[in-house]
C-alpha positions in Angstrom: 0.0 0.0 0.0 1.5 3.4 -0.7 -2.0 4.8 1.0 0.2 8.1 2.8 -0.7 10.3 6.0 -1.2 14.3 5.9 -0.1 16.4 8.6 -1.4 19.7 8.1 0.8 22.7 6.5 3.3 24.3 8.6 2.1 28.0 9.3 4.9 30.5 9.4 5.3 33.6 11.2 7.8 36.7 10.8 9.0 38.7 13.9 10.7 41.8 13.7 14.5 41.6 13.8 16.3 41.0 16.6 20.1 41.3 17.7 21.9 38.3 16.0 22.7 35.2 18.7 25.2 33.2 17.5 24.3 29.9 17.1 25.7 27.0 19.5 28.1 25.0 18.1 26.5 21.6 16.5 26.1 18.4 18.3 26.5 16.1 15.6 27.9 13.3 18.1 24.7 13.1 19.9 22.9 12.6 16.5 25.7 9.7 15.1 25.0 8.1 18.5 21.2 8.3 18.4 21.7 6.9 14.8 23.8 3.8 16.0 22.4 2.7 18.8 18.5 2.5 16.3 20.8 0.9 13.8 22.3 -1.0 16.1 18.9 -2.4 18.0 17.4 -2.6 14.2 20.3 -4.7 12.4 19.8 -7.4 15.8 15.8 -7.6 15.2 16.1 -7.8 11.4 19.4 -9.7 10.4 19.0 -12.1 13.8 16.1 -14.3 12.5 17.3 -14.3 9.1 21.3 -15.0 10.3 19.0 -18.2 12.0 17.5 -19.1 9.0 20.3 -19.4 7.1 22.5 -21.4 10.1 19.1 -23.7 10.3 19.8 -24.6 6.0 23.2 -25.9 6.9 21.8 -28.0 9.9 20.8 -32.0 9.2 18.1 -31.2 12.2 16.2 -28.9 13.7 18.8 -26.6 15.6 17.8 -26.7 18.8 19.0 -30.6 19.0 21.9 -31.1 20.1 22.7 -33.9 17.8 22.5 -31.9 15.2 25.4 -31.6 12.9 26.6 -29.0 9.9 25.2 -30.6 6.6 24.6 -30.0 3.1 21.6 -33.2 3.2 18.6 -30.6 3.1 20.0 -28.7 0.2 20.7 -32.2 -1.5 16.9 -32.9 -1.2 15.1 -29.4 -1.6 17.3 -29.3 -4.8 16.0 -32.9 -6.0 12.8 -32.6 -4.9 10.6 -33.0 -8.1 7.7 -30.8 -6.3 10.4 -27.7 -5.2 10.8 -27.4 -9.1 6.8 -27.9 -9.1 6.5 -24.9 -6.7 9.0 -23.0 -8.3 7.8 -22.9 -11.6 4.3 -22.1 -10.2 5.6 -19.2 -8.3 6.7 -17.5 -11.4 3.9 -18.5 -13.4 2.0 -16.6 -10.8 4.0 -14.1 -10.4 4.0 -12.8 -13.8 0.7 -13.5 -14.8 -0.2 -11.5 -11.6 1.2 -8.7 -13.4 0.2 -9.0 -17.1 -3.3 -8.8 -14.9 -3.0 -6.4 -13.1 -0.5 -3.9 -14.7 -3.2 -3.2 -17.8 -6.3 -2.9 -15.8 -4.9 -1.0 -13.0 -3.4 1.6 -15.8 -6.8 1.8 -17.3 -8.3 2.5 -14.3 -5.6 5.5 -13.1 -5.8 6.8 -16.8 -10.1 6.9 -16.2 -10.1 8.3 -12.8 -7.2 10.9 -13.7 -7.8 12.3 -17.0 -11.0 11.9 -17.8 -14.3 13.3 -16.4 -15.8 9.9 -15.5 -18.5 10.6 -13.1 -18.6 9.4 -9.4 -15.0 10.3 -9.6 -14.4 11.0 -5.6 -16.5 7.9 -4.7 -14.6 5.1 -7.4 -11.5 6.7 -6.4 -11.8 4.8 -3.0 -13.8 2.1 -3.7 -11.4 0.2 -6.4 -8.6 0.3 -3.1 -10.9 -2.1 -1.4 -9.4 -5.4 -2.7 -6.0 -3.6 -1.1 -7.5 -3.4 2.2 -8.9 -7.2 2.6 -6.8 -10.1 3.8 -5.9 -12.0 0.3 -7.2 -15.4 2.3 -10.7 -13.5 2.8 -10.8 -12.6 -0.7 -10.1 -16.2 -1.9 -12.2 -17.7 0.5 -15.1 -15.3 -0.9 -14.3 -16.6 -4.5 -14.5 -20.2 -3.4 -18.2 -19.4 -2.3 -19.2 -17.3 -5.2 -17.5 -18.7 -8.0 -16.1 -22.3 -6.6 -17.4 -25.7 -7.7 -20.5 -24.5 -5.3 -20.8 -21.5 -5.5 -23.5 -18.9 -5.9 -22.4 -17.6 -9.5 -21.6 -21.3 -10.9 -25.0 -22.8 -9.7 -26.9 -20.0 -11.4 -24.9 -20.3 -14.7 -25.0 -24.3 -14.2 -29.0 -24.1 -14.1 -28.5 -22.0 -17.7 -25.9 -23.6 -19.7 -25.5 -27.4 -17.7 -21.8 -26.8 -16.8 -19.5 -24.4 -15.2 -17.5 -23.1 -17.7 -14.6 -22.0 -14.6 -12.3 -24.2 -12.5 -11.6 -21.5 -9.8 -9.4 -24.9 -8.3 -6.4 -24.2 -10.7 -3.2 -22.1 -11.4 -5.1 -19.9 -13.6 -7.9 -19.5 -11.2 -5.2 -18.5 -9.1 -3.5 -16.2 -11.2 -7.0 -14.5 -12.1 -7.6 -13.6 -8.5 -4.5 -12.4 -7.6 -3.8 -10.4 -10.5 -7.7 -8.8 -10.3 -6.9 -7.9 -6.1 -3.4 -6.4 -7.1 -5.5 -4.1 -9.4 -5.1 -1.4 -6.9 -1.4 -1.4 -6.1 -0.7 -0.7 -9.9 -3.5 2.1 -9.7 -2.1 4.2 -7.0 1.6 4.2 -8.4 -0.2 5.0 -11.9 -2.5 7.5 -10.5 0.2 9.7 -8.8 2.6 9.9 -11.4 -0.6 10.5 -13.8 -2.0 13.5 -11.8 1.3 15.7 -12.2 0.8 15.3 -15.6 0.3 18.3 -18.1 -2.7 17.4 -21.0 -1.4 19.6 -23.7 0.2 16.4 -25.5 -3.0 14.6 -24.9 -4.9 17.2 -26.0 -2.9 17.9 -28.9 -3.7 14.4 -29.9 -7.7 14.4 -29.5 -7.7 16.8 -32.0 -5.8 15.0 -34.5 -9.0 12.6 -34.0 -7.2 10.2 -32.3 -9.8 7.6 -29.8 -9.5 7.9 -26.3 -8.0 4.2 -26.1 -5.2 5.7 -28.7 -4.5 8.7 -26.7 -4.1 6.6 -23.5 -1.8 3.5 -25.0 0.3 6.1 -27.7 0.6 9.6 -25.4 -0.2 9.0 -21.5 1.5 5.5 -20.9 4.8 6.4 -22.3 5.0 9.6 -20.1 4.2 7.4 -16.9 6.5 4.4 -18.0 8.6 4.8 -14.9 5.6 4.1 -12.8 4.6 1.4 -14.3 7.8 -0.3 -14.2 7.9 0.4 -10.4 4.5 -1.0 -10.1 4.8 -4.2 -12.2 8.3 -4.5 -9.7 6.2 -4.6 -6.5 3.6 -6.7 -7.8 5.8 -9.5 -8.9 7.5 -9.2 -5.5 4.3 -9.6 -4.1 3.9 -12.2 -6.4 6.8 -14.5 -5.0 5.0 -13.9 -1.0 1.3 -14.6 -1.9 0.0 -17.7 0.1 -3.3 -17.1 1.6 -4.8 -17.3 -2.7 -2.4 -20.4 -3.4 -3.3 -22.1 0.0 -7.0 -21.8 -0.6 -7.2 -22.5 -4.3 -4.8 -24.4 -4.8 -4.2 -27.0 -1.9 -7.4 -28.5 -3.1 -5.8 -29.5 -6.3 -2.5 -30.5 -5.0 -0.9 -27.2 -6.4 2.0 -25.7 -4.9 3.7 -22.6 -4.8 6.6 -21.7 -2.9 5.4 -20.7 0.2 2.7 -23.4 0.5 5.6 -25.9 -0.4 7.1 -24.3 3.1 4.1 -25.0 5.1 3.7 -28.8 3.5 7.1 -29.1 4.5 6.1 -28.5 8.0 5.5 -31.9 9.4 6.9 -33.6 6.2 8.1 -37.0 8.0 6.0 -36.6 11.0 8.3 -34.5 13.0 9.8 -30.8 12.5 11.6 -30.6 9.4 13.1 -27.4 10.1 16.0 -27.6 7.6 14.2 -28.2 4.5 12.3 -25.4 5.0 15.3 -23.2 5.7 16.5 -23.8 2.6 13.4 -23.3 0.4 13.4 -19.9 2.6 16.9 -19.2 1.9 16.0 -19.8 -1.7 12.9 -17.6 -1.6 15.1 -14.8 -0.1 17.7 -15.0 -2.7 15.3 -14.5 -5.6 13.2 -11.9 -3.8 16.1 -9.6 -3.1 17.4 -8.3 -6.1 14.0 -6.9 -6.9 14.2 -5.5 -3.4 17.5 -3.8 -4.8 16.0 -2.8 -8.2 12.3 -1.1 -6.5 15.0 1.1 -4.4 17.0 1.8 -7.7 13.9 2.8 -9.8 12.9 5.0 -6.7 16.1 6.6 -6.4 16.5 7.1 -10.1 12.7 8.5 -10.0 13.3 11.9 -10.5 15.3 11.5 -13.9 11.8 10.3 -15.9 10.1 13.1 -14.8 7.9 14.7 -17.5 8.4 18.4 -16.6 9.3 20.2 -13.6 8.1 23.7 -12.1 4.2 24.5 -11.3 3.2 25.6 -14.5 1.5 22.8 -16.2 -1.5 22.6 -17.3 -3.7 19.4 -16.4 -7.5 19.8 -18.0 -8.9 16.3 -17.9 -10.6 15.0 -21.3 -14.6 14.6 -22.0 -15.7 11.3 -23.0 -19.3 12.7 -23.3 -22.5 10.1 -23.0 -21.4 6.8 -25.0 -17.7 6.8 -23.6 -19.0 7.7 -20.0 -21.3 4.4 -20.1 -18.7 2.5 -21.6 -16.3 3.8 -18.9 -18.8 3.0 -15.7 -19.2 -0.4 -17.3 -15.6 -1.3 -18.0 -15.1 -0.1 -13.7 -18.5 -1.2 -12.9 -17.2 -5.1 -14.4 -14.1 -5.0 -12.6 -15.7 -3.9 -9.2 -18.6 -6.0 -9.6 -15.5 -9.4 -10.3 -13.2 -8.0 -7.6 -15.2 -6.6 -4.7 -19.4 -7.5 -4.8 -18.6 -11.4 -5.8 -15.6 -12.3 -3.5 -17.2 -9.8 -0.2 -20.8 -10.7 -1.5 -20.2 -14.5 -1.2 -18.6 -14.0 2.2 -21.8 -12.0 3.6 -24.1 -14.5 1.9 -22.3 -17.7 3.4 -21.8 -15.8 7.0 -25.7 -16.0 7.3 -26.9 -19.1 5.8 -27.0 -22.6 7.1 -27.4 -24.1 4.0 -26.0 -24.1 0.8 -25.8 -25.8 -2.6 -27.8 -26.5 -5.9 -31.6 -26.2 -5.1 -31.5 -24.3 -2.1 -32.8 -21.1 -1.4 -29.8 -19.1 1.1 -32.6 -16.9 1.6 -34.8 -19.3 3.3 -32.0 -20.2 5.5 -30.7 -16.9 7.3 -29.3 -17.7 10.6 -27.0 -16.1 13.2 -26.0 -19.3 14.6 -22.3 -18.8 13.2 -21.6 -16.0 14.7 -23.1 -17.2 18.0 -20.8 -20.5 18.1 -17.8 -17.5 17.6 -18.6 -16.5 21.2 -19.2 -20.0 22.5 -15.8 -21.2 21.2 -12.9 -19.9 23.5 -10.1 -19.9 20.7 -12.4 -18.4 18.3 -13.8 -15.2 20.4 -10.0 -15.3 21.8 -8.9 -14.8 18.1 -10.8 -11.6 17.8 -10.1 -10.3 21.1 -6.4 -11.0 20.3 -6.8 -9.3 16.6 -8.4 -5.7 18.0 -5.5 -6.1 20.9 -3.1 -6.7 18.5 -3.9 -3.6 15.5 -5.3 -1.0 18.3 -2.4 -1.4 20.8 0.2 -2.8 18.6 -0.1 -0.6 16.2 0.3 2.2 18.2 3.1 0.9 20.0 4.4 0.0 15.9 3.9 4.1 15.1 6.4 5.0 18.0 9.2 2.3 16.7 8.8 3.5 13.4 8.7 7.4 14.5 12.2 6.4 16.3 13.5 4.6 13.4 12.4 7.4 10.7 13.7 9.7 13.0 17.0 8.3 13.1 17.0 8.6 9.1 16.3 11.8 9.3 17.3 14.1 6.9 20.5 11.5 7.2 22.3 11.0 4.0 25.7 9.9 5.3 26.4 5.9 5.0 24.6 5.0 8.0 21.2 6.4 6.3 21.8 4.2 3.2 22.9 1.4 6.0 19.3 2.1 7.4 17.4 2.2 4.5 18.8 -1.6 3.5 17.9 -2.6 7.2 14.3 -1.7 6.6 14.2 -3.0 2.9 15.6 -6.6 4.0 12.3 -7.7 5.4 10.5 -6.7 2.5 12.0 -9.5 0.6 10.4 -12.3 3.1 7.2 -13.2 2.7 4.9 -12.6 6.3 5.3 -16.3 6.6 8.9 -16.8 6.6 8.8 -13.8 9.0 6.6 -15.3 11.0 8.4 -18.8 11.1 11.8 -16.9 11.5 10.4 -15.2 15.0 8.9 -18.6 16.0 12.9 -20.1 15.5 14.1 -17.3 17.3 12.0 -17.3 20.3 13.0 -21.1 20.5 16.5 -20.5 20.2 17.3 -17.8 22.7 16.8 -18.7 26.1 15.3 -15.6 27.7 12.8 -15.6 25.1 11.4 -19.0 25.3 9.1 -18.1 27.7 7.5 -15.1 25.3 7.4 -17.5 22.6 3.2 -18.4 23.1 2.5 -14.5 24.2 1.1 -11.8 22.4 4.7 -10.3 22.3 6.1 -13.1 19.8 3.2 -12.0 17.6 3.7 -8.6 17.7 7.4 -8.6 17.1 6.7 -10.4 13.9 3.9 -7.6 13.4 6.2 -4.8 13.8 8.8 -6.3 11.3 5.8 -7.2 8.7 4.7 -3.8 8.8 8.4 -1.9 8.9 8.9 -0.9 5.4 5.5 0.3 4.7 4.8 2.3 8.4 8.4 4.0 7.6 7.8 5.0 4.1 4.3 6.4 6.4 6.2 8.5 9.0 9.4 9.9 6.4 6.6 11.2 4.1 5.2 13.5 7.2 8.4 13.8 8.7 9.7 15.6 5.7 6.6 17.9 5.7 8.5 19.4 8.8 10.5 22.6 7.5 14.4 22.4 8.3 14.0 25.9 9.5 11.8 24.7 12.2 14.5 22.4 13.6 17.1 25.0 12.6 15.6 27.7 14.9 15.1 25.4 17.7 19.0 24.4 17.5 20.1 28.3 18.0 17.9 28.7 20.9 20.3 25.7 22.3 17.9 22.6 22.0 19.8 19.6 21.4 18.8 17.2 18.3 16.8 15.1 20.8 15.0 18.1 22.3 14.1 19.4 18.5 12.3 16.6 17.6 10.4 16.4 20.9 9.5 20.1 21.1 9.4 21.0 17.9 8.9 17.6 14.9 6.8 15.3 17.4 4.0 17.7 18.2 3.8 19.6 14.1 3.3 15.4 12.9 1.0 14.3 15.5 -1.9 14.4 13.2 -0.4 12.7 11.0 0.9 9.9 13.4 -2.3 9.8 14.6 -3.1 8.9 10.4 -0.3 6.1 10.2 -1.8 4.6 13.2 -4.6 3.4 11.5 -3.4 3.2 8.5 -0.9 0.2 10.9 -4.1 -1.1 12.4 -5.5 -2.0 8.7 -1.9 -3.7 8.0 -2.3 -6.0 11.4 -6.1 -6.5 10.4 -5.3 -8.0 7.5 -2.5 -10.0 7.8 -3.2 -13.6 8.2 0.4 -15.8 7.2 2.6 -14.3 10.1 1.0 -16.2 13.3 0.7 -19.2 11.3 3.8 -20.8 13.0 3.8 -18.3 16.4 -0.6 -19.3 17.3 -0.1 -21.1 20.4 -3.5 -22.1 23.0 -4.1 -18.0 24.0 -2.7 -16.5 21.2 -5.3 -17.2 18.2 -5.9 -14.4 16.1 -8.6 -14.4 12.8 -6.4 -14.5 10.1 -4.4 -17.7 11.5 -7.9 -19.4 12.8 -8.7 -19.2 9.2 -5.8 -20.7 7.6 -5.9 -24.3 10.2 -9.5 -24.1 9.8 -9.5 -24.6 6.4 -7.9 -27.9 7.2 -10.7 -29.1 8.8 -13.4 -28.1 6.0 -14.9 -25.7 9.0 -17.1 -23.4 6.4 -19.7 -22.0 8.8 -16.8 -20.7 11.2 -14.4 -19.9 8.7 -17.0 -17.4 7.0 -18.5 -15.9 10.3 -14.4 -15.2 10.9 -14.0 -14.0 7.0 -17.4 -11.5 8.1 -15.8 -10.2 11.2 -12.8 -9.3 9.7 -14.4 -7.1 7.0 -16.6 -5.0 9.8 -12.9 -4.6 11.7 -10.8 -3.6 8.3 -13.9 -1.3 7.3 -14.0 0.2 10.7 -9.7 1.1 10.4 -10.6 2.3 7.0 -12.8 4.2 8.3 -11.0 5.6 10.7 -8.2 6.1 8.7 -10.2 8.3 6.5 -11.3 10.6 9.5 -7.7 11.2 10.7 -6.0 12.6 7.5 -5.6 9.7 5.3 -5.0 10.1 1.7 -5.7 8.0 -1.3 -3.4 9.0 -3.4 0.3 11.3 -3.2 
């Protein structure tokens, strides 16, 4: 999500002059050593779990045996494994078709909503981010009951044409619903380089009689290639880390992607087979880190793609007048309708039936029995308690370690702000799975963490390292709303650095911390893959409920849960909303 956070604008005042004080000489030791002790404490949370994982891949055991020895065996048969190759080729298969998906459509959309006068503007404009903003396993779960073998949509076209014309159970089912709820990522990037556009060119070109489709493909995409490129970059990241979609749909079939090939490996010969899935980890992370390297070259390179600079273009969006207005609301009206009303639909239908299948009326069957046995189950209504604990509190305690850490990067451009920047970046290449299996490792493996290890804390340490690329990138964008004279004028007075950005930064962003908080909150509501491996008796949360539920075939509950998490992610969004949030940069 690039969804960012506005603090309101900084209001500045003149005084008459007065006698020059000469400024106190700087302090820039306090700020190196502010700097490397949040390095410091950052490099041991981030590079500690993944220094384990890669000690685990050269184990023949699980590490904390003693018998244990250094081996290359669990290399030997990840490598030989017919089904890693399976996985593998999957992944990119995925991956990739992900983007062609998503890349085209989510364009189309940022061209429509940016430079033309499509009506309904203000409302589409935040209701196509709503596939962003639900858990992927929700969303796949929902197309399992609307479009599955029995679902709503395939019974009704089964009563018409005698047969299903879909297999929802496959790689391309797969790759058709992760690409349609990765629309949105591509739209935002899209969007915000497309809005800073000037419309003379496209102009120039409707009156040459060029179509609107022309103008868009030939004129507007070329201008915005550099967003694009960005945006096809994170998808197919994101690509590489999807496992709540492959889990659901696939695991049925016997299809495997990476990251479900790690959870099968689980329990592979009855007992922990913590090496083999340190290597297929170690693997992930090796193929997942140069386009880590390459999103943080395109961003630093940004600036050099830039169409124009100054404040004088001119942006005057294009009429598509009544016949390209209905085909435009129908093109986003198709896509909504596919990505959002099916997948959420099916999930509010199932949540309230007790019956379901060909012949059977849902509506004769409404019932609020699911949601009662959610309060009759202890791990269940634990699960929910533990999900508000974990996005309210959590992610407020998640604002103030990002605040520290995007205040120790700082208008920092020596080596230890590049040194931070890669700190923060390295997570991004691990799925919330691995992360989530890597903090489960480490809590075994230290001895004065055992005891957290089936606590709340375990769960939010793997949060807060989910979550620490995107609630920086949050917190720098309002930190660098801050004008360095601000900080400037509090350092002649005598302030020290630390005093500055408690006097002076801390309270001009709160606003907009308040913003990132839950902006956080709808990052923790949604994940689902990072307790996976840390749930413990007491320590349940929705997402994770879901994902051993669906082992057991557990429909009723697993929908009620799917239900319940929609009214929490709604109610963040909502909240977001109210407290500054943006849609777009």
């Amino acid at each position: 999500m690039t969804v960012r956070v506005a603090s309101p604008p900084l209001i500045q005042q003149t005084s008459p002059a007065a006698p020059a004080i000469p400024a106190p000489i700087p302090r820039p030791g306090e700020a190196r050593g502010f700097r490397r002790i949040v390095i410091g404490a950052l490099a041991l949370v981030v590079v500690a779990p993944i220094a384990l994982i890669f000690y685990q891949s050269f184990l023949d055991g699980p590490f904390f045996q003693k018998s244990s020895i250094l081996s290359l065996e669990a290399y030997v048969y990840v490598l030989t494994d017919p089904m890693f190759w399976d996985a593998l080729l999957n992944t990119v298969v995925m991956a990739v078709g992900m983007v062609a998906i998503a890349l085209p459509l989510g364009a189309a959309l940022a061209f429509l909503l940016t430079r033309t006068d499509v009506k309904f503007k203000k409302a589409l404009e935040v209701v196509v981010l709503v596939p962003m903003f639900i858990s992927a396993i929700v969303l796949a779960f929902g197309y399992t009951v609307s479009v599955g073998p029995s679902g709503f949509i395939s019974i009704f076209v089964e009563s018409i044409l005698g047969y299903v014309p879909w297999n929802i159970y496959s790689l391309a089912g797969i790759v058709f619903v992760t690409g349609l709820s990765h629309v949105p990522h591509v739209y935002l990037y899209v969007s915000a380089a497309m809005r800073n556009l000037p419309s003379d060119l496209e102009e120039a070109a409707r009156i040459t009689g060029a179509p609107l489709w022309r103008i868009c493909v030939d004129v507007t995409v070329p201008m915005v290639l550099p967003a694009m490129v960005f945006a096809a970059a994170i998808n197919l990241l994101i690509g590489f880390e999807m496992f709540g979609v492959p889990l659901v749909l696939g695991d049925p079939t016997g299809i495997v992607v990476l990251t479900t090939y790690i959870y099968k490996l689980t329990t592979l010969f009855g007992v922990p087979t913590y090496q083999l899935m340190a290597v297929v980890v170690v693997v992930l992370v090796l193929m997942t880190l140069p386009m880590v390297w390459y999103q943080r070259r395109i961003l630093r390179n940004a600036r050099r793609y830039a169409a124009l600079g100054g404040k004088g273009a001119r942006t005057q969006v294009m009429r598509l007048g009544g016949t390209g207005q209905a085909v435009a609301l129908g093109l986003i009206g198709l896509w909504l309708f596919v990505s959002v009303v099916l997948p959420i639909g099916g999930i509010v239908l199932r949540a309230f039936v007790d019956a379901w299948g060909q012949g059977v009326n849902p509506f004769a069957h409404l019932t609020l029995r699911h949601f009662a046995s959610l309060m009759d189950v202890p791990s269940l209504s634990r699960g929910i308690v533990n999900t508000v604990i974990l996005a309210v509190a959590g992610g407020a305690l998640a604002v103030a370690f990002y605040l520290v850490v995007g205040l120790a990067g700082h208008r920092n451009r020596d080596a230890s702000g590049m040194a931070l920047d890669y700190l923060v970046l390295l997570p991004r290449s691990m799925p919330s799975l691995v992360v989530g299996l890597a903090f489960f490792w480490l809590f075994l493996f230290i001895p004065f963490l055992q005891p957290l290890r089936t606590t709340l804390i375990a769960l939010f340490a793997a949060y807060l390292i989910v979550g620490l690329s995107y609630g920086l990138r949050l917190l720098q964008g309002t930190l660098l709303q801050v004008a360095p004279e601000l900080e400037e004028a509090a350092r002649t007075t005598g302030a020290t650095i630390t005093q500055g950005w408690r006097d002076v930064v801390i309270p001009i962003v709160k606003p907009g911390l308040l913003g990132a908080w839950a902006l956080i909150m709808i990052v923790f509501l949604r994940d689902y893959a990072t307790a996976v491996y840390l749930m413990s008796a007491g320590t349940e949360v929705i997402g994770s409920l879901m994902v051993s539920l669906l082992q057991t075939g557990a429909m009723d509950t697993i929908a009620a849960l799917a239900f319940v998490s929609i009214i929490l992610t709604g109610a963040a969004i909502a909240l977001a909303f109210r407290l500054g949030a943006k849609i777009h940069d």
